[in-house]
PDBQT receptor file of N, H, CA, C and O in Angstrom, charges set to zero:
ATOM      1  N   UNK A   1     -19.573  27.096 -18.943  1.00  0.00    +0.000 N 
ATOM      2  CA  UNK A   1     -19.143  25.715 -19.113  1.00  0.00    +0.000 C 
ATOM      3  C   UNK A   1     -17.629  25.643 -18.954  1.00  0.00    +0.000 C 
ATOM      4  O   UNK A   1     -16.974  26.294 -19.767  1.00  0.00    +0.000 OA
ATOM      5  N   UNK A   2     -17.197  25.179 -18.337  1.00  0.00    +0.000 N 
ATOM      6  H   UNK A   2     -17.730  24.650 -17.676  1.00  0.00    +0.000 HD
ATOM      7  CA  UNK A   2     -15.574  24.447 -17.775  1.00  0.00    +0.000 C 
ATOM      8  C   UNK A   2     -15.535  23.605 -19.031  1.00  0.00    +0.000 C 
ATOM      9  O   UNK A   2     -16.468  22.949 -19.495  1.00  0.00    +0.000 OA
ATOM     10  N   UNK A   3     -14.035  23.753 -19.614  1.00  0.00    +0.000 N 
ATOM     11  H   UNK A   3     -13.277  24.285 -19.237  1.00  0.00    +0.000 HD
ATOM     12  CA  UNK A   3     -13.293  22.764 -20.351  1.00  0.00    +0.000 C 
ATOM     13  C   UNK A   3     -12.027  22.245 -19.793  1.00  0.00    +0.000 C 
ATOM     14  O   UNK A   3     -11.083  23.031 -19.884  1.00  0.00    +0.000 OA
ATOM     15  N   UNK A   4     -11.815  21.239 -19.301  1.00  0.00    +0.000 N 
ATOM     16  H   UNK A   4     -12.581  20.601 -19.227  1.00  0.00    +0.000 HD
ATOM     17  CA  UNK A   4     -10.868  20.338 -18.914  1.00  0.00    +0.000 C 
ATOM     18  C   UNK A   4      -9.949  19.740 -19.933  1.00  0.00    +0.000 C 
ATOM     19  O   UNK A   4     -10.160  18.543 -19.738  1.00  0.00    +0.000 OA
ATOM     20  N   UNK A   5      -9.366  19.782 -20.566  1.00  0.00    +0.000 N 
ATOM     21  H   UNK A   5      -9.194  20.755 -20.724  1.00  0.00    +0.000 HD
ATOM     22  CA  UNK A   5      -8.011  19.126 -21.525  1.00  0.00    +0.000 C 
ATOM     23  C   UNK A   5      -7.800  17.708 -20.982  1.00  0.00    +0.000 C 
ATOM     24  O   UNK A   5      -7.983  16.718 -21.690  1.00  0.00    +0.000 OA
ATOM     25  N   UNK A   6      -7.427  17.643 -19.756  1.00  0.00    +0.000 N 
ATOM     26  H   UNK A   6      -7.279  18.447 -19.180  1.00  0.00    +0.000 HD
ATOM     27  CA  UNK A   6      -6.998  16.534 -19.116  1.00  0.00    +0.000 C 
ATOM     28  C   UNK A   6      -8.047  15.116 -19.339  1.00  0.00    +0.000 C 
ATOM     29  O   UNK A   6      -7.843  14.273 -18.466  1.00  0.00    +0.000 OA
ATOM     30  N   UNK A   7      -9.157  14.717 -20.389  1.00  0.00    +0.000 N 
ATOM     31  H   UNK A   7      -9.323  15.402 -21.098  1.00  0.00    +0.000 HD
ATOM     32  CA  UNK A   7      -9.540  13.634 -20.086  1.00  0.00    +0.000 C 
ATOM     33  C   UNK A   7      -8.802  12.454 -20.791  1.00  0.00    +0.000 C 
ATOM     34  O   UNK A   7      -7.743  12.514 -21.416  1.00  0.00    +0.000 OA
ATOM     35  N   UNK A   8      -9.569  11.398 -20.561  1.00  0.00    +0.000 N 
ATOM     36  H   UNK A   8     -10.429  11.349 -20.054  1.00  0.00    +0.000 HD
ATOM     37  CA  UNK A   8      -9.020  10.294 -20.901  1.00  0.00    +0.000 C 
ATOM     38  C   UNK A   8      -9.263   9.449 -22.022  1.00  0.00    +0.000 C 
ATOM     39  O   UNK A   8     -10.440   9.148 -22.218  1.00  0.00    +0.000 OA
ATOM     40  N   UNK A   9      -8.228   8.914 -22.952  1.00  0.00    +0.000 N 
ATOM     41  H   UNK A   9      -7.272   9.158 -22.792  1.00  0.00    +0.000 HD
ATOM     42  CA  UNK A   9      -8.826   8.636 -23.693  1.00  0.00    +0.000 C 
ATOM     43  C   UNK A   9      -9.865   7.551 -23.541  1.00  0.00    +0.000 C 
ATOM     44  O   UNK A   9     -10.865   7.476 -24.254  1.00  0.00    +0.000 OA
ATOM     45  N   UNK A  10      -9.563   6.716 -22.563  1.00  0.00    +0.000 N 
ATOM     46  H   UNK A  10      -8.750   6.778 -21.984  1.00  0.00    +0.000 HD
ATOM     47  CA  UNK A  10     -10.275   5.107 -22.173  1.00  0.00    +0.000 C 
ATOM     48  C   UNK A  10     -11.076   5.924 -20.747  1.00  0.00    +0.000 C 
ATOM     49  O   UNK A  10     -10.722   6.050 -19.574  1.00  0.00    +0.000 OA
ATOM     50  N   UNK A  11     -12.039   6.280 -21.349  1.00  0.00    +0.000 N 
ATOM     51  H   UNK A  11     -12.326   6.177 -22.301  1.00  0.00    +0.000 HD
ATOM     52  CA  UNK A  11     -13.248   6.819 -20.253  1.00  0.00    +0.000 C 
ATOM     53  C   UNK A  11     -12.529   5.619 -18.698  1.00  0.00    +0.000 C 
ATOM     54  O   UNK A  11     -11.850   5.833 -17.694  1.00  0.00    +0.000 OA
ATOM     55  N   UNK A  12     -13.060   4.637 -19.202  1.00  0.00    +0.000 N 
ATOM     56  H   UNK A  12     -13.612   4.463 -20.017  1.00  0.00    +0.000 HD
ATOM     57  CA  UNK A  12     -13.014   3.480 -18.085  1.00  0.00    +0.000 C 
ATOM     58  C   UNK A  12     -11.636   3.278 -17.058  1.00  0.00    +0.000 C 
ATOM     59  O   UNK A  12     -11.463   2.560 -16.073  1.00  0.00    +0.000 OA
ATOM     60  N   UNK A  13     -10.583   4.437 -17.899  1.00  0.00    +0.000 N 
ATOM     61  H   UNK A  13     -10.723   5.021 -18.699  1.00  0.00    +0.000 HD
ATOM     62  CA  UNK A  13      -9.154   3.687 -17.342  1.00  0.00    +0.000 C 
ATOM     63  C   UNK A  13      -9.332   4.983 -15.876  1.00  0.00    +0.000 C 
ATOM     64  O   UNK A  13      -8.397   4.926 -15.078  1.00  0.00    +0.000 OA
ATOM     65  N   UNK A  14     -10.224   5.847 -15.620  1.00  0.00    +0.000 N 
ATOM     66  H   UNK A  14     -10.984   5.893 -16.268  1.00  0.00    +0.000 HD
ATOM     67  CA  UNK A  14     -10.222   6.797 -14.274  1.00  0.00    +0.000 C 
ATOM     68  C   UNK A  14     -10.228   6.267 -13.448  1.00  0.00    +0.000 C 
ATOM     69  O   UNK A  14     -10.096   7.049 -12.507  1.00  0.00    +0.000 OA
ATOM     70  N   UNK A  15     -10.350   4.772 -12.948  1.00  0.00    +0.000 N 
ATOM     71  H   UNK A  15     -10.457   4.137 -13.713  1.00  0.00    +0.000 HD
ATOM     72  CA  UNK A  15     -10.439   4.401 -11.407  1.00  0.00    +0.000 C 
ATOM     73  C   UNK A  15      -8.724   3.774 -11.465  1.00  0.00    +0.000 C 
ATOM     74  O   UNK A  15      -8.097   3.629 -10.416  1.00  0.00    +0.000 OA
ATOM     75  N   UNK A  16      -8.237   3.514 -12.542  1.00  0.00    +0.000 N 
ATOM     76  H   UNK A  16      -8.747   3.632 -13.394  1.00  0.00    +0.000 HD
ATOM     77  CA  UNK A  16      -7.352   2.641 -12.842  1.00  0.00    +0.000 C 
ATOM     78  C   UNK A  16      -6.025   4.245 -12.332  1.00  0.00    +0.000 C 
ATOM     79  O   UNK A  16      -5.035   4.311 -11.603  1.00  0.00    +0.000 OA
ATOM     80  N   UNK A  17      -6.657   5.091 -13.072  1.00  0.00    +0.000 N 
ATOM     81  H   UNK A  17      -7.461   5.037 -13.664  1.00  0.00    +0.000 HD
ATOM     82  CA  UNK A  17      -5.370   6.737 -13.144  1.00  0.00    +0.000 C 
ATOM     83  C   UNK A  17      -5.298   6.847 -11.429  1.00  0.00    +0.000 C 
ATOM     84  O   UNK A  17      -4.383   6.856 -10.606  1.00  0.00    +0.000 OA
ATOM     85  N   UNK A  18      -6.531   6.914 -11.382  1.00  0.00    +0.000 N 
ATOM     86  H   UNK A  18      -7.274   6.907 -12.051  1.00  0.00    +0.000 HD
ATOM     87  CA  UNK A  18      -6.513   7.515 -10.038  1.00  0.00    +0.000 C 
ATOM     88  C   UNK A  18      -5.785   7.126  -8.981  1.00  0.00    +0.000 C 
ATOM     89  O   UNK A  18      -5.162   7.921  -8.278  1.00  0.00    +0.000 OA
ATOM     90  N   UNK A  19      -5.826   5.352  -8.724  1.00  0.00    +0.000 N 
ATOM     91  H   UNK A  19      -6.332   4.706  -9.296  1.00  0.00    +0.000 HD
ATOM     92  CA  UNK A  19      -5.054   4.575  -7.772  1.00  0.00    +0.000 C 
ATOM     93  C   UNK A  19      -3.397   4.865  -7.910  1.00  0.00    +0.000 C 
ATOM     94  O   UNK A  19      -2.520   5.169  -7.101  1.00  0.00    +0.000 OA
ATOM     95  N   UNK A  20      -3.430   4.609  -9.366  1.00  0.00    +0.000 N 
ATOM     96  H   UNK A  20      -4.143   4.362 -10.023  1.00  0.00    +0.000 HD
ATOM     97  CA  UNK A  20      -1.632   5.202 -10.261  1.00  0.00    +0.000 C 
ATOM     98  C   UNK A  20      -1.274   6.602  -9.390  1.00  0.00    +0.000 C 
ATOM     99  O   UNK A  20      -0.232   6.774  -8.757  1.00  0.00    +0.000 OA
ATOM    100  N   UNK A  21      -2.152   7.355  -9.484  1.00  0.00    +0.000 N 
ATOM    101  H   UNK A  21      -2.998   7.214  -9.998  1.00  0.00    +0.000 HD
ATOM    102  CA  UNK A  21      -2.024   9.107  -8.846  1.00  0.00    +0.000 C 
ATOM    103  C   UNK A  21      -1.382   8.666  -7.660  1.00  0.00    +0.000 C 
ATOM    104  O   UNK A  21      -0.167   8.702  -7.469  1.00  0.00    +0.000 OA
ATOM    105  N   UNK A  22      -2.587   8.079  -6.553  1.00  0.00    +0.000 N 
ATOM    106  H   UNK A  22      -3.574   8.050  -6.708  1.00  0.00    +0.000 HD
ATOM    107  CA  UNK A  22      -2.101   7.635  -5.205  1.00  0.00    +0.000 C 
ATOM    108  C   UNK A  22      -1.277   7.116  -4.790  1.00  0.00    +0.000 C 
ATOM    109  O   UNK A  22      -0.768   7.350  -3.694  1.00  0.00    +0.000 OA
ATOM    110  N   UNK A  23      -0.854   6.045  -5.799  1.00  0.00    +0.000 N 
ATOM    111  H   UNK A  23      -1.267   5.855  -6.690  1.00  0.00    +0.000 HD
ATOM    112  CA  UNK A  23       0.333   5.158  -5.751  1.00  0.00    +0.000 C 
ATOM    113  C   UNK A  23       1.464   6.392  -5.758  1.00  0.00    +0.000 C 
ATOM    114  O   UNK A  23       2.102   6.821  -4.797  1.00  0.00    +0.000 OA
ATOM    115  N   UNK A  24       1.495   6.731  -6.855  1.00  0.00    +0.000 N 
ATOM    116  H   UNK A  24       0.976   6.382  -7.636  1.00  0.00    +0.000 HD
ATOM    117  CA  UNK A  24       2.657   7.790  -6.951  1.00  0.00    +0.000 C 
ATOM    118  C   UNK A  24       2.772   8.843  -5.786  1.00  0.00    +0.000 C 
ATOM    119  O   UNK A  24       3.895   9.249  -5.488  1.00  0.00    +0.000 OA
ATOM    120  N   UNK A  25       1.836   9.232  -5.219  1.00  0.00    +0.000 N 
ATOM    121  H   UNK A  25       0.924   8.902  -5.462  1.00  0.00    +0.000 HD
ATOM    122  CA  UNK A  25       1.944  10.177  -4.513  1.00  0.00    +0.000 C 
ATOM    123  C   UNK A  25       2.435   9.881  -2.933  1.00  0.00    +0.000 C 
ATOM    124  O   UNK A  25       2.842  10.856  -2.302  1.00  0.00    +0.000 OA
ATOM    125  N   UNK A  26       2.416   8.784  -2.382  1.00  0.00    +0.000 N 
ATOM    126  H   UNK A  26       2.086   7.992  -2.896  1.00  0.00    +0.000 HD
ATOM    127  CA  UNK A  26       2.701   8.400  -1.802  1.00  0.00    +0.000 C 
ATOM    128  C   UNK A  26       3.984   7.810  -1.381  1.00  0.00    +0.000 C 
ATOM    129  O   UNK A  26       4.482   7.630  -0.270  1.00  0.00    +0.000 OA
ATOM    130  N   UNK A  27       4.556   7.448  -3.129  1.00  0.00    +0.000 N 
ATOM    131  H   UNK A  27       4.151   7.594  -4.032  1.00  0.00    +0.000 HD
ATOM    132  CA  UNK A  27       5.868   7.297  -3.011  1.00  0.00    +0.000 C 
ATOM    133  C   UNK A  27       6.418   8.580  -2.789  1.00  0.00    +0.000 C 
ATOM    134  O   UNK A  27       7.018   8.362  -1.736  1.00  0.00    +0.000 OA
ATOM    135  N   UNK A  28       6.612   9.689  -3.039  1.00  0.00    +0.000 N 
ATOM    136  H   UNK A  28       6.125   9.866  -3.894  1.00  0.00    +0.000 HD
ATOM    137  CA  UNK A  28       6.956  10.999  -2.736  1.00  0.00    +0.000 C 
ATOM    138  C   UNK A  28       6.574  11.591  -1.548  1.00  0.00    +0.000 C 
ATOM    139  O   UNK A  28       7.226  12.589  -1.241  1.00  0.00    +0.000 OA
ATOM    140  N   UNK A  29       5.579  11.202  -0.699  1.00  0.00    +0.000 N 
ATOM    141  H   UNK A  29       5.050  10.392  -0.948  1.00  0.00    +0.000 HD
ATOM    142  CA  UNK A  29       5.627  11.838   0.850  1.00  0.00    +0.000 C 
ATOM    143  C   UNK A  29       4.265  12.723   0.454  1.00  0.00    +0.000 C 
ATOM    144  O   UNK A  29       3.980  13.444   1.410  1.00  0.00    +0.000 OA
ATOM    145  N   UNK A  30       3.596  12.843  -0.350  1.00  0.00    +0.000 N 
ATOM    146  H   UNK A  30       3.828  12.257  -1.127  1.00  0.00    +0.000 HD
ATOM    147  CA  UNK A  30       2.332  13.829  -0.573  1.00  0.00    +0.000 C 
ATOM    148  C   UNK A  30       1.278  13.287  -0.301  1.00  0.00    +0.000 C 
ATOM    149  O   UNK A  30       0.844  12.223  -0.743  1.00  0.00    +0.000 OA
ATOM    150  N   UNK A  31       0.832  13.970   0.416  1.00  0.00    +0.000 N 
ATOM    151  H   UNK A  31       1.185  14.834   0.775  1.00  0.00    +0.000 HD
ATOM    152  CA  UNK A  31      -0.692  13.525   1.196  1.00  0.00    +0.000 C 
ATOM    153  C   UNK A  31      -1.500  13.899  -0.010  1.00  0.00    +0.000 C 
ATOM    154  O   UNK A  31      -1.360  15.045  -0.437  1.00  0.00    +0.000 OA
ATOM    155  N   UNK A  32      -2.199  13.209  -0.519  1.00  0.00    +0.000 N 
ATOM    156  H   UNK A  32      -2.312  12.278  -0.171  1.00  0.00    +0.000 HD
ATOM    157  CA  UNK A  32      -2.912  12.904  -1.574  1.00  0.00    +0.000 C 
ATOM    158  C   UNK A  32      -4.644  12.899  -1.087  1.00  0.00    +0.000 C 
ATOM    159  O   UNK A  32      -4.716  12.342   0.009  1.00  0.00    +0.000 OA
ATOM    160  N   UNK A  33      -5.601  13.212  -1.428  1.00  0.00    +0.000 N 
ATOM    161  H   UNK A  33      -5.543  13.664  -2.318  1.00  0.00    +0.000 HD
ATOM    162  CA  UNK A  33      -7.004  12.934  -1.140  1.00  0.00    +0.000 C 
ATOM    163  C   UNK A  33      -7.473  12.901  -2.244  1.00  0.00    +0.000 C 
ATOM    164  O   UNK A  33      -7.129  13.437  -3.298  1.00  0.00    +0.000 OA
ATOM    165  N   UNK A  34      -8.848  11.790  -1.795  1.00  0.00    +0.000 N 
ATOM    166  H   UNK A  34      -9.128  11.355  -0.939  1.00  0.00    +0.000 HD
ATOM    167  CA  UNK A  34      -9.985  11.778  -2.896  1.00  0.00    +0.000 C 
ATOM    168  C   UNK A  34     -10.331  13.231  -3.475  1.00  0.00    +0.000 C 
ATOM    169  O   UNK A  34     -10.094  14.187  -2.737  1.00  0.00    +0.000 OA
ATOM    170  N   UNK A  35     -10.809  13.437  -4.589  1.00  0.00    +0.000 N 
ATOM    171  H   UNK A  35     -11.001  12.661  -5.189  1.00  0.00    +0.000 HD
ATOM    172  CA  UNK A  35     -11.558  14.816  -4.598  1.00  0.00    +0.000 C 
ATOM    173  C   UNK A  35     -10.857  15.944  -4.875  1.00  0.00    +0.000 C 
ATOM    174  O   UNK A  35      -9.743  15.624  -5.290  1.00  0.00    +0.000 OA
ATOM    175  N   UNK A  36     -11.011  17.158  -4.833  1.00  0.00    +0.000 N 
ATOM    176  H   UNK A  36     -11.916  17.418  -4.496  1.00  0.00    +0.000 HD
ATOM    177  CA  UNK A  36     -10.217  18.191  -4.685  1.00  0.00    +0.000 C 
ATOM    178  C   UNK A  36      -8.730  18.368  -3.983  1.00  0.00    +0.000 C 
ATOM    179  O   UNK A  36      -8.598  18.286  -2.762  1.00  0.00    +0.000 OA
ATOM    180  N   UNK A  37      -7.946  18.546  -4.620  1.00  0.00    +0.000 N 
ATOM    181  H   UNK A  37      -8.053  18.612  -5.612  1.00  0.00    +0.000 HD
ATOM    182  CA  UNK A  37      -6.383  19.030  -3.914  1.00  0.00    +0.000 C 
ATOM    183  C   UNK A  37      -6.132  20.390  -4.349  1.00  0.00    +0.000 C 
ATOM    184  O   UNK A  37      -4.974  20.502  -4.752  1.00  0.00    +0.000 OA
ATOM    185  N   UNK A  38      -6.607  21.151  -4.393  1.00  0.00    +0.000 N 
ATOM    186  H   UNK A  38      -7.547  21.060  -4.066  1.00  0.00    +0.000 HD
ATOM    187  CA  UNK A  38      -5.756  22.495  -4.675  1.00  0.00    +0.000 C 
ATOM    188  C   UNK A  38      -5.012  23.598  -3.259  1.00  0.00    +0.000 C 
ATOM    189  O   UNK A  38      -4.515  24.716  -3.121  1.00  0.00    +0.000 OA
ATOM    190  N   UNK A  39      -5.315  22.539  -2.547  1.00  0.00    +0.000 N 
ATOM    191  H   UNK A  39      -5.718  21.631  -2.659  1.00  0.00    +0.000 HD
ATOM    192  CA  UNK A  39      -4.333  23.220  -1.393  1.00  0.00    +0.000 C 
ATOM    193  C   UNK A  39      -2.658  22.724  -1.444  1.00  0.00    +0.000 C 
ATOM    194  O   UNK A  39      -1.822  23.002  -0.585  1.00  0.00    +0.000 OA
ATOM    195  N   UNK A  40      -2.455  22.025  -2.526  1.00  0.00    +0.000 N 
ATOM    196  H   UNK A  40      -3.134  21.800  -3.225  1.00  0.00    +0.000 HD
ATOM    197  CA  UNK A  40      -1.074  21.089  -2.853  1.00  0.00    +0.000 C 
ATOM    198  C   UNK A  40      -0.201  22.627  -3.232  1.00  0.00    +0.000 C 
ATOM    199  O   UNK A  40      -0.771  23.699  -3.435  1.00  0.00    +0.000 OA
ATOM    200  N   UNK A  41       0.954  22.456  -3.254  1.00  0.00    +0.000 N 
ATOM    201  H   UNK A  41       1.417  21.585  -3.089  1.00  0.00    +0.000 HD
ATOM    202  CA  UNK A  41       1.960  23.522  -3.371  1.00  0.00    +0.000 C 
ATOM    203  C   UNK A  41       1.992  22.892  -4.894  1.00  0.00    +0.000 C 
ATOM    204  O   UNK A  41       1.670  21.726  -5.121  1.00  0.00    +0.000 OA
ATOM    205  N   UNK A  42       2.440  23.856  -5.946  1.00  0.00    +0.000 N 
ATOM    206  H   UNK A  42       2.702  24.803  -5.763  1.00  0.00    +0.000 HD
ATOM    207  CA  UNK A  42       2.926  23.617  -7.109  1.00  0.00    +0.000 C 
ATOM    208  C   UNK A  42       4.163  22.516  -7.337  1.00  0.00    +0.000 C 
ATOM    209  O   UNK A  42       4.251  21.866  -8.379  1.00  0.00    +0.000 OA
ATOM    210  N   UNK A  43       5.190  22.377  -6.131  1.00  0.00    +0.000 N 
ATOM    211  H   UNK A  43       5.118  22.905  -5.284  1.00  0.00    +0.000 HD
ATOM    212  CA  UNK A  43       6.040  21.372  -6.580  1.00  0.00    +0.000 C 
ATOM    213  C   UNK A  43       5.186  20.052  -5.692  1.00  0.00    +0.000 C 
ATOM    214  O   UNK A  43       5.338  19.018  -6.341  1.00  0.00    +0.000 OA
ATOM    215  N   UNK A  44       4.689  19.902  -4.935  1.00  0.00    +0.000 N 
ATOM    216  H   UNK A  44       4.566  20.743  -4.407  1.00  0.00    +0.000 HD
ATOM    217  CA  UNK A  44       3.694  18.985  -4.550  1.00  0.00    +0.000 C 
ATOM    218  C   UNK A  44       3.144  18.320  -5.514  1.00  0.00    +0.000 C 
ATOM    219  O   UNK A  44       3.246  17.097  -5.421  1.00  0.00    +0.000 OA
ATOM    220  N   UNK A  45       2.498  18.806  -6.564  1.00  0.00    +0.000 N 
ATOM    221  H   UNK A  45       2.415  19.800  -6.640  1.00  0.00    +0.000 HD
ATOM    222  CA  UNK A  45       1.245  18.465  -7.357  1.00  0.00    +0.000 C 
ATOM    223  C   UNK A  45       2.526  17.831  -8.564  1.00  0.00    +0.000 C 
ATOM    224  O   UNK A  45       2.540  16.723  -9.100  1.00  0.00    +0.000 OA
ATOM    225  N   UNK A  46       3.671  19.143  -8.749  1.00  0.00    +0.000 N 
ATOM    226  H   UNK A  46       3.659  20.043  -8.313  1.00  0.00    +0.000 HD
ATOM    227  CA  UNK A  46       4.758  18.707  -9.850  1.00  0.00    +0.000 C 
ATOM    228  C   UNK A  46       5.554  17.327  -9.481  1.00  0.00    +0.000 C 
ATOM    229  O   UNK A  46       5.613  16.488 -10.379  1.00  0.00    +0.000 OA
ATOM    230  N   UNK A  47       6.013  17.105  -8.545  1.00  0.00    +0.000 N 
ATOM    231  H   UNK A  47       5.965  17.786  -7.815  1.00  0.00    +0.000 HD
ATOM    232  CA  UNK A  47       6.654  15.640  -7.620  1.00  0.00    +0.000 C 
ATOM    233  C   UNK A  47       5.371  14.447  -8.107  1.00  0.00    +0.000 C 
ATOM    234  O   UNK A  47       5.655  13.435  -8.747  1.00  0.00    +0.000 OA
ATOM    235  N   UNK A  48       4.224  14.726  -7.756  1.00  0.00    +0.000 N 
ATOM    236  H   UNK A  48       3.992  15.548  -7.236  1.00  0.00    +0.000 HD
ATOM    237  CA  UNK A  48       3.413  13.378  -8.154  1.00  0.00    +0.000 C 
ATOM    238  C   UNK A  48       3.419  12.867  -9.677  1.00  0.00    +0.000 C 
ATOM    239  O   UNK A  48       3.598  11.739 -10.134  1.00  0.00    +0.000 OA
ATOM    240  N   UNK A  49       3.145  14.169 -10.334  1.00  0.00    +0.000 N 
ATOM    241  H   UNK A  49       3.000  15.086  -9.962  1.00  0.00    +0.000 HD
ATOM    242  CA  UNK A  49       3.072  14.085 -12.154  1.00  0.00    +0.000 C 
ATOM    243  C   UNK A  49       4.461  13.843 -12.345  1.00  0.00    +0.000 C 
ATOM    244  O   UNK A  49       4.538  13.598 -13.549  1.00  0.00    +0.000 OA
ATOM    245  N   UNK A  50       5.614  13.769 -11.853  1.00  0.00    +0.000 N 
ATOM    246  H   UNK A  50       5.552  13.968 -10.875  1.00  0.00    +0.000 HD
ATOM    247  CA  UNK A  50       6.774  13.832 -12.752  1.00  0.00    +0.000 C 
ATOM    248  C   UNK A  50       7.265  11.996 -12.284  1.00  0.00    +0.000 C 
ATOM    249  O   UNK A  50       7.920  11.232 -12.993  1.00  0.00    +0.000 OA
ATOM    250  N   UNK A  51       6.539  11.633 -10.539  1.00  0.00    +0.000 N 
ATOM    251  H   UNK A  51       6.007  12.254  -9.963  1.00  0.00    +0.000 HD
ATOM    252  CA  UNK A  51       6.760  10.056  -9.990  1.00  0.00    +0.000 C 
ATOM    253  C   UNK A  51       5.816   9.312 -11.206  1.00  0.00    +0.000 C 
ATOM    254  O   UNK A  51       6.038   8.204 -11.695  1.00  0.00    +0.000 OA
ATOM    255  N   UNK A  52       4.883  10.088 -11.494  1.00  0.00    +0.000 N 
ATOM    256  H   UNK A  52       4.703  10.988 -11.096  1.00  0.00    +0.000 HD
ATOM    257  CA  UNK A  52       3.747   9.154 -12.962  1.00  0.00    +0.000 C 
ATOM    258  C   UNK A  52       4.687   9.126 -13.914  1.00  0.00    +0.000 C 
ATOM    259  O   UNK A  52       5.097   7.982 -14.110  1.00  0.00    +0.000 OA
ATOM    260  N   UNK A  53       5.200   9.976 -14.603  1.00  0.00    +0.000 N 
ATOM    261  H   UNK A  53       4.867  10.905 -14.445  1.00  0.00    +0.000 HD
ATOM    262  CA  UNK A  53       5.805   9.835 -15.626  1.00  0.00    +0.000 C 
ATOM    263  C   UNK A  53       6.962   9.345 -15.614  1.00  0.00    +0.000 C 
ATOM    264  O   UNK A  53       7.116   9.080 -16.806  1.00  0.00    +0.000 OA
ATOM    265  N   UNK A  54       7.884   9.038 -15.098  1.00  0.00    +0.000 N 
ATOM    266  H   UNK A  54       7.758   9.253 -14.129  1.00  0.00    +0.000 HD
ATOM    267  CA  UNK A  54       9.074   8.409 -14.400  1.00  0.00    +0.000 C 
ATOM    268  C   UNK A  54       8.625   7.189 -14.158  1.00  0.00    +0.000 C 
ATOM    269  O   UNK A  54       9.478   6.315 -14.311  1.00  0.00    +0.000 OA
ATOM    270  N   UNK A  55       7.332   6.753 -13.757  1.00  0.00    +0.000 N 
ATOM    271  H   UNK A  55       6.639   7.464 -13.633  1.00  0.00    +0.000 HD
ATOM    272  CA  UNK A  55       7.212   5.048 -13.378  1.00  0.00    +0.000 C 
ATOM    273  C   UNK A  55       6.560   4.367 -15.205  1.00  0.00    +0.000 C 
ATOM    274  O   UNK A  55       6.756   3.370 -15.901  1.00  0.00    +0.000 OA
ATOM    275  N   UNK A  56       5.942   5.336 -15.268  1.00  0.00    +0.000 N 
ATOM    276  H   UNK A  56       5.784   6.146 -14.704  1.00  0.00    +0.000 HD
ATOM    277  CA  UNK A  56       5.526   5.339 -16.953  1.00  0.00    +0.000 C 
ATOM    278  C   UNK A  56       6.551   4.654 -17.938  1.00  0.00    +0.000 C 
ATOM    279  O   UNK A  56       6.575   3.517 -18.407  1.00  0.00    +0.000 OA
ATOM    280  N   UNK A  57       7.404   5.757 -18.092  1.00  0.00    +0.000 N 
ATOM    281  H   UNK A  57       7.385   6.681 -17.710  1.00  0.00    +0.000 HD
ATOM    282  CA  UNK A  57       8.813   5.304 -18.501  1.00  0.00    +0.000 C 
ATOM    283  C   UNK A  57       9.491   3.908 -18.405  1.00  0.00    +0.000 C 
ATOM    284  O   UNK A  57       9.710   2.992 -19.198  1.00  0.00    +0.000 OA
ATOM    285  N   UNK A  58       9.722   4.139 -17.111  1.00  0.00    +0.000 N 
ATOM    286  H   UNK A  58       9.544   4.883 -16.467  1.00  0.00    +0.000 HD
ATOM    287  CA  UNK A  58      10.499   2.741 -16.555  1.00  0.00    +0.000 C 
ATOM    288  C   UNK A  58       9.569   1.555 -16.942  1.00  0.00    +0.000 C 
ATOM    289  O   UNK A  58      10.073   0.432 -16.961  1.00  0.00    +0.000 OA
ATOM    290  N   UNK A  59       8.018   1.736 -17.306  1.00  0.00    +0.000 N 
ATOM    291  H   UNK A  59       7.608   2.648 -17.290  1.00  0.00    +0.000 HD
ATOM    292  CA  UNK A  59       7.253   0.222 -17.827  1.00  0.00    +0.000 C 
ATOM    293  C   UNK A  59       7.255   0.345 -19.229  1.00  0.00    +0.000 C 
ATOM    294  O   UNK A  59       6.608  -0.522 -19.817  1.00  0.00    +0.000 OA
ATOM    295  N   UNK A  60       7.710   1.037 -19.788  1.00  0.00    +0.000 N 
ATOM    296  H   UNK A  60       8.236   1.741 -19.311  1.00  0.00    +0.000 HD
ATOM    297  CA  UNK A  60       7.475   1.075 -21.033  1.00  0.00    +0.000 C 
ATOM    298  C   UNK A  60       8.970   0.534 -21.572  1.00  0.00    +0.000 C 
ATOM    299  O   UNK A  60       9.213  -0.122 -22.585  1.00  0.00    +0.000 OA
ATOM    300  N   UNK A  61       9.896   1.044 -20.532  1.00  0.00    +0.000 N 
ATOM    301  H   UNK A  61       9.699   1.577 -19.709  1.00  0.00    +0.000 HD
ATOM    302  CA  UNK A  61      11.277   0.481 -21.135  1.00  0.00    +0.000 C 
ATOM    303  C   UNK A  61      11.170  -0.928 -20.800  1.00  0.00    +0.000 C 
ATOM    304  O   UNK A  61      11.878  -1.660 -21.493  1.00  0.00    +0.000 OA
ATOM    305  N   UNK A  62      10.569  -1.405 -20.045  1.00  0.00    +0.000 N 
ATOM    306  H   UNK A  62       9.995  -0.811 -19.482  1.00  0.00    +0.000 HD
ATOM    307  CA  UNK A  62      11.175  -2.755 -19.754  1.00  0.00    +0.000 C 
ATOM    308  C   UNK A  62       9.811  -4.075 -20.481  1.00  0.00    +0.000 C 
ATOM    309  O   UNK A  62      10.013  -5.289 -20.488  1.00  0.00    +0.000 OA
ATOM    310  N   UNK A  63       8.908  -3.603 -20.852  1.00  0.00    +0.000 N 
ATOM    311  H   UNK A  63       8.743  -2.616 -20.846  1.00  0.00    +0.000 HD
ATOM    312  CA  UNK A  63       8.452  -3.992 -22.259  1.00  0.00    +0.000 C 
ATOM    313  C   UNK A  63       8.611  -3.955 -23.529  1.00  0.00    +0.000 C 
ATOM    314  O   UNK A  63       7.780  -4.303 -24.368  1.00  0.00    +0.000 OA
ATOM    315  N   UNK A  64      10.324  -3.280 -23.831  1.00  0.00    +0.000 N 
ATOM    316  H   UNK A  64      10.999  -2.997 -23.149  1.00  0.00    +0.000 HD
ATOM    317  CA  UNK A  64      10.417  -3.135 -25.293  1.00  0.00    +0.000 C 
ATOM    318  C   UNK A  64      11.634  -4.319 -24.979  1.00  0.00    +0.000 C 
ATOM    319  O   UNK A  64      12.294  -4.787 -25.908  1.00  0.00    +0.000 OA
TER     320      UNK A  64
């Protein structure tokens, strides 16, 4: 049995993450696909998670 860490708390919000993923990834130049990516280079995969958390940020500041 596989254990994954990474789920969500709002089961429902995965179609919502996912588009966010794409969105982000795209702003950075990373060819992104449905499904499996583990052909992504480590700063590839690191550039998308760090454009999420960086756009994260920036909505959270400008709602307080």
């Amino acid at each position: 049995m596989s254990y994954n860490s990474n789920s969500l708390n709002v089961p429902e919000a995965r179609q919502a993450m996912d588009a966010f993923k794409m969105e982000c990834a795209n702003e950075v130049g990373v060819n992104l696909k449905q499904g499996y990516n583990g052909d992504l280079t480590s700063r590839q995969a690191g550039s998308v998670g760090g454009q999420m958390v960086k756009k994260m940020i920036e909505a959270y500041e400008k709602s307080m």
